[in-house]
N, C-alpha and C positions, 0 to 999 in steps of 0.2 A: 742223364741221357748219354755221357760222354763214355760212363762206367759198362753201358750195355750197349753199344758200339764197339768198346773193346772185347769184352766175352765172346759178341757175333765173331771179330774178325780172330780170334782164337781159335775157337772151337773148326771153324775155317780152316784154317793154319794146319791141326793137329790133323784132322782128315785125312790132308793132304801130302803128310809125311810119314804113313803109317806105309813099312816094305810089305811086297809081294813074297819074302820069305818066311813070315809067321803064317802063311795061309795051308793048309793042306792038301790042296788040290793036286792033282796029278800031271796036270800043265800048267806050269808055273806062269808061263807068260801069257798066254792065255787066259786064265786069273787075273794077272796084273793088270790087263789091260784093260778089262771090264771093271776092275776096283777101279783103276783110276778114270775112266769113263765115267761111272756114275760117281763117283766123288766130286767131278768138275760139275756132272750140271747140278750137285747139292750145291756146289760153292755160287753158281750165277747165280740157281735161284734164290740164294740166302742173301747175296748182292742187289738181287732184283729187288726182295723184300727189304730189304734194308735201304736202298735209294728211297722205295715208296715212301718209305715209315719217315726216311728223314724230310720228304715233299712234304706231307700231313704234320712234323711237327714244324716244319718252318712255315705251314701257312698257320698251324694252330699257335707259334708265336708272334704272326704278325697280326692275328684277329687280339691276342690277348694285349700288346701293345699297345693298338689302337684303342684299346676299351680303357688300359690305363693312363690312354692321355686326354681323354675323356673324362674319366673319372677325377683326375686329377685338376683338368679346367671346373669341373663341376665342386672341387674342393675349394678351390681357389675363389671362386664365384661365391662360396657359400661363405668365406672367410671373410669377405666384400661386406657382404651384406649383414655379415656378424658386428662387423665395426661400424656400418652404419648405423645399423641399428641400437648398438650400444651407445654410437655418437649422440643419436637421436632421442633414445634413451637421459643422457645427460643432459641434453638441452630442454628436455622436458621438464627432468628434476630442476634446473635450474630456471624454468619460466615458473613453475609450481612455487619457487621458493619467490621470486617477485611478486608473482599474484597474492602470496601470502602476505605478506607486507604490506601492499597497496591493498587489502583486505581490513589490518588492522590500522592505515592509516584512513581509510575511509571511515571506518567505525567512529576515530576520533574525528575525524570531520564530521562528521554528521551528529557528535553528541554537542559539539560546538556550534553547530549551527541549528539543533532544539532550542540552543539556551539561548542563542540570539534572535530566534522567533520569539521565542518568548517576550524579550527588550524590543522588540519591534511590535509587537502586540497590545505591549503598556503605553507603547509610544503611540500607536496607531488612536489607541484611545482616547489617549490626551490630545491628539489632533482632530479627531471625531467633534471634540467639544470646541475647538477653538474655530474651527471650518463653520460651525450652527452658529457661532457666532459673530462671525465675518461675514456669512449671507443675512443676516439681517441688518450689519451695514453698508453689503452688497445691492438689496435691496434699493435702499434710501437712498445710495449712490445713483445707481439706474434710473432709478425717477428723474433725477436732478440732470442726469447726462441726458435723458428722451428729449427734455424739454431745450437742451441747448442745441442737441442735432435738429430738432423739429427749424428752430431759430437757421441755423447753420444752413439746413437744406434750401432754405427763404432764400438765406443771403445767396448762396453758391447761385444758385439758380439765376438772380437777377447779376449777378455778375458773370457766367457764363455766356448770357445771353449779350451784354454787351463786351464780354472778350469773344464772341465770334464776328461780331460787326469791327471791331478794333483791330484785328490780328491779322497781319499779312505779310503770314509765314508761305512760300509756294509748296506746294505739295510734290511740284514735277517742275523743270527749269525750262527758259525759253531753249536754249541748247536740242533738249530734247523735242522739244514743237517742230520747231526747225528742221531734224534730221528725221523725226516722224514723217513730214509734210512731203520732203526730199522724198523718200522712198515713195510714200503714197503715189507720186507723181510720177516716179520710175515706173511703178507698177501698172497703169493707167495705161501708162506708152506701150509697154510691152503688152497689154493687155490686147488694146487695139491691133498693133502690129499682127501677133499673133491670130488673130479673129479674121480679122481682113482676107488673111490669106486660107484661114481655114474654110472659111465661106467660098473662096471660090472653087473651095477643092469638092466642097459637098453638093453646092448648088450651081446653076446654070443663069447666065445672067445676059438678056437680051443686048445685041450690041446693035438694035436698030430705033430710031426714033419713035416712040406709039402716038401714035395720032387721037387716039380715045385711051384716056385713062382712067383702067377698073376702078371700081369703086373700094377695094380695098386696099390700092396704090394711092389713091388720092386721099382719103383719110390718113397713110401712113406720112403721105409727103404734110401736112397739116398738122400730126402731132410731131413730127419731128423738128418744123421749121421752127415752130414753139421754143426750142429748146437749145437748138443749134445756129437758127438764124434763117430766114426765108433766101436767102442769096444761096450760102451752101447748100439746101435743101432742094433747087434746082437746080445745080450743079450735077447733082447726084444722078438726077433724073434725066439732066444733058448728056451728058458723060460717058464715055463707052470703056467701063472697068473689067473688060475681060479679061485684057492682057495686063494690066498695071492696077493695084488697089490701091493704092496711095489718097486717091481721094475719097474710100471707105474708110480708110485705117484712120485719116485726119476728122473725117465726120464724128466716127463710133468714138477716138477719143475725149471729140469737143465735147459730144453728149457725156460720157463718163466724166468728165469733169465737172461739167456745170451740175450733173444733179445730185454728186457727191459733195459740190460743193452748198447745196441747198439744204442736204443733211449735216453737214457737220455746221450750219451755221442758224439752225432752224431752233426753236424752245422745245418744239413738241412735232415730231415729222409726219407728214401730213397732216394736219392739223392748220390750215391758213388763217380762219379766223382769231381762232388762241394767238398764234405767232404774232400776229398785229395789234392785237389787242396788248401782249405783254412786251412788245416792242415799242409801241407806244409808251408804256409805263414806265418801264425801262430808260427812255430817252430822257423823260422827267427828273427818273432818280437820278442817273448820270449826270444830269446839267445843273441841277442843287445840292447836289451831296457829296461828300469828298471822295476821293480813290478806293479808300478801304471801305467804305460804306457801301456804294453803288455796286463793286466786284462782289462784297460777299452778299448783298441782295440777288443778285443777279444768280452765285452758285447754289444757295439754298433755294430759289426758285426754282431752275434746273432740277436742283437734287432732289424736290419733294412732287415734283410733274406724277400726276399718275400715267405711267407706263407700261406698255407691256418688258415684257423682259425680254433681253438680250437676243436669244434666241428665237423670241418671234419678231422680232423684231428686223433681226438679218432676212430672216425667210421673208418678210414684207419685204424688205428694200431689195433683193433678189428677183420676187416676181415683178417689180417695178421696174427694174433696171433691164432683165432680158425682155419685158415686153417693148421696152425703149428703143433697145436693139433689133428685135423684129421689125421694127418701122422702119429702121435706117438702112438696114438691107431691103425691104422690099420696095422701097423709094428709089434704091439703087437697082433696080429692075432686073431684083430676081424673080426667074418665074415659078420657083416652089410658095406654095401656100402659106398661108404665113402662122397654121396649128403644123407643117411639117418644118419651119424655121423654129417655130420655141419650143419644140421638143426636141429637136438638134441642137437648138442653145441650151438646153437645160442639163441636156446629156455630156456634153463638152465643156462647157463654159461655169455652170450652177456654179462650183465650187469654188473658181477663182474666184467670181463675184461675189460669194461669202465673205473671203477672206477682206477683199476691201472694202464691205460694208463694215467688218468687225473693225478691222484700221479706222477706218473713216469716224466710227462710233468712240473710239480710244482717242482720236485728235480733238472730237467732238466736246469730249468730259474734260480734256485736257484743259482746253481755253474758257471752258462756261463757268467749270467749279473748282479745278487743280490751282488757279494762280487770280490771286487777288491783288496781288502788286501793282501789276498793269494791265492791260487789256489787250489780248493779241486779238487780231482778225482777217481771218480768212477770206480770202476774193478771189475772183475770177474778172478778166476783164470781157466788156461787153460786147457783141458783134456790132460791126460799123459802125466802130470810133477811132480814130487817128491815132496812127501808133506813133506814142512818144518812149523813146528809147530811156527816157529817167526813168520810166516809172514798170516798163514793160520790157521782153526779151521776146526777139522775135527767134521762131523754132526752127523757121525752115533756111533762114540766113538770107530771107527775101529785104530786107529793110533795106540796101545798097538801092540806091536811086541808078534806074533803066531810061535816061531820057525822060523821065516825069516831070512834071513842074507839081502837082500836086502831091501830096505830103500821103504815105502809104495806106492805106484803110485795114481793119483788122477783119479778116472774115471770119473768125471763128477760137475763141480761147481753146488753150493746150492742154495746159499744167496751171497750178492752181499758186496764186502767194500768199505771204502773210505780213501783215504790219503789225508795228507795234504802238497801240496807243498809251501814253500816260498824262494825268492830270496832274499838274503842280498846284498847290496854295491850297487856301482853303475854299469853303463852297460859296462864299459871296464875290472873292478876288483870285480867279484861276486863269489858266490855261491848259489847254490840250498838244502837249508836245507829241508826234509822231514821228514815226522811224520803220525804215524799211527795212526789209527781213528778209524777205526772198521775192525777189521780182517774179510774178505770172509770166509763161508764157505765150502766145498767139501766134494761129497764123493767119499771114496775111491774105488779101487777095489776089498779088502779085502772082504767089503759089499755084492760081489756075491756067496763067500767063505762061509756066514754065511747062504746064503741061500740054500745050498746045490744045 
């Protein structure tokens, strides 16, 4: 390129230094001027063409450039992938040469271990005969064992039966009774508490004396005095709890006590006759037969009661209990009807009352059939009898003497206790040692004193 660049700028050169005195024209300068005229625009436009030519080849070296650096990445790439491949290559050859190996060392493992099927095949044979002849005096064995398990099951059995009357291992501890009861009793309170007030938010409650009492006020005050105590019961009905519940909330608990207390200490619930009749019998065993005899009579009894189960069971003591509760408010002279009282208790209330039926049912099994050691029992004290402070806790803090000379009367239990009975000696030379556990609480009469 550089060689024809210099010819251009020659051949230029030469043009341009050629005289006006080799020409033969007859006006020399005249001549000259038009030679050298057209001589310059040969030489621009031979400049002009020659700029072009070198635009066109500097862009045709920057096309080829780039092509070669291109070409060159694509060398380089391919060089990459040459020793890859070749690496890859190698690593092949040398997995090929492992496989191969591990090929003829399987072989021999595996002719090695024909030969030892085989030695285990002769072996298996000779075991074949020795096994036929170990079941025939496997056999003769069997017989001779049948007959001393038949023996065995005899004996186990008649000793089972007096290791369940002898054994008084507890299943659950008094501890647990105890903080069982505790709660149960919390729950009660709060139960009440809560209800009392919820009742007066749902329903309406006459704050005037009635002169004629409906007939389904007066059945209610009837089943409830049953339960609670004919005092309280008209109280209820005296009483003007519009502004203050306190003496619904002390009703509704006395009754949650006393009938929770009739389930957890019942054989069979509702069932009166059965109760008395196995209480009776009961009294029998207890009074001639020792601790551990009498407790596990008593838990197997329990345990083998035909019952419903659990769940129907709550749902009974459920609709026993909120119809309980319909009476004690309608005693308290609500004046909603008392099918729109226990479909409002059922709706609010159902489920708490579940839960302390299921409570009640767990302290229940605890004491009947959990502990044969000694005998726990459940009580509640009774309306109008003399609060003595050894044996009872008064709830409302009423027990302080107000100028009385006579000694406090109990109107109505709270909270439920428990004692503990145990027998010493044997069943001809005994005694009954007891022990208190958790004092009951009650409230007094006083408590209607404070309410003016």
């Amino acid at each position: 390129m550089m060689t024809a660049i210099t010819e251009f700028l020659k051949s230029g050169s030469e043009g341009a230094s050629a005289g006006p005195n080799q020409s033969g024209d007859v006006n020399p300068r005249s001549d000259a001027h038009e030679d050298t005229s057209t001589q310059g625009q040969e030489q621009v436009q031979r400049k002009t063409q020659y700029i072009s030519w070198v635009h066109r080849l500097r862009g045709e070296n920057g096309r080829l450039l780039k092509k070669n650096g291109r070409l060159f990445e694509e060398n380089s790439k391919l060089w990459d992938v040459r020793e890859q491949l070749e690496a890859d290559l190698a690593n092949e050859r040398g997995k090929n040469k492992a496989l191969s190996v591990d090929v003829k060392e399987t072989k021999t493992s595996l002719q090695k271990a024909h030969a030892h099927i085989h030695v285990l095949k002769s072996d298996a044979n000779r075991r074949a005969q020795e096994h036929e002849a170990k079941l025939a005096e496997l056999a003769t064995t069997k017989k001779k064992f049948d007959e001393l398990s038949s023996l065995l099951d005899s004996r186990t059995s008649e000793l089972r039966g007096a290791q369940s009357f002898l054994s008084t291992a507890d299943a659950v501890t008094g501890t647990h009774i105890i903080d069982s009861l505790k709660r149960f009793n919390n729950d009660i309170m709060q139960a009440a508490a809560y209800l009392s007030e919820e009742v007066l938010v749902q329903f309406r409650f006459d704050d005037r004396s009635e002169r004629v009492i409906s007939e389904d006020r007066r059945l209610a005050l009837q089943s409830s005095a049953k339960v609670i105590g004919p005092k309280l019961a008209s109280y209820l009905l005296a009483k003007n709890h519009k502004d203050d519940p306190i003496l619904i909330q002390i009703a509704l608990q006395s009754f949650l006590a006393t009938k929770f207390h009739l389930i957890m200490t019942s054989w069979a619930a509702g069932k009166g006759t059965i109760n008395s009749f196995l209480n009776a019998i009961y009294e029998r065993v207890r009074a001639t037969e020792v601790q551990a005899v009498s407790a596990k009579w008593k838990a197997l009894t329990r345990a083998n009661l035909p019952q419903p189960d659990d769940a129907q069971r709550i749902e009974s003591i459920v609709d026993m209990v909120i119809g309980g509760l319909c009476h004690i408010i309608l005693a308290a002279k609500c004046t909603a009807s008392i099918g729109d009282i226990k479909s409002t208790l059922k709706a609010r209330f159902a489920h708490r009352v579940a839960l302390m039926a299921k409570m009640a049912l767990e302290i229940s099994k605890n004491i009947a059939e959990d502990v044969t050691s000694c005998e726990y029992e459940v009580f509640a004290i009774q309306s109008g009898c003399a609060f003595k402070a050894e044996e009872m806790d008064d709830a409302y803090g009423d027990s302080q003497p107000r100028h009385r000379t006579a000694p406090p009367v109990v109107l109505c239990p709270t909270d439920l206790g428990i004692m503990q009975r145990t027998k010493v000696g044997d069943a001809k030379d005994s005694r009954r040692d007891t022990k208190m556990l958790l004092k009951p609480k009650v409230a007094l009469e006083s408590v209607i004193e404070v309410m003016g």
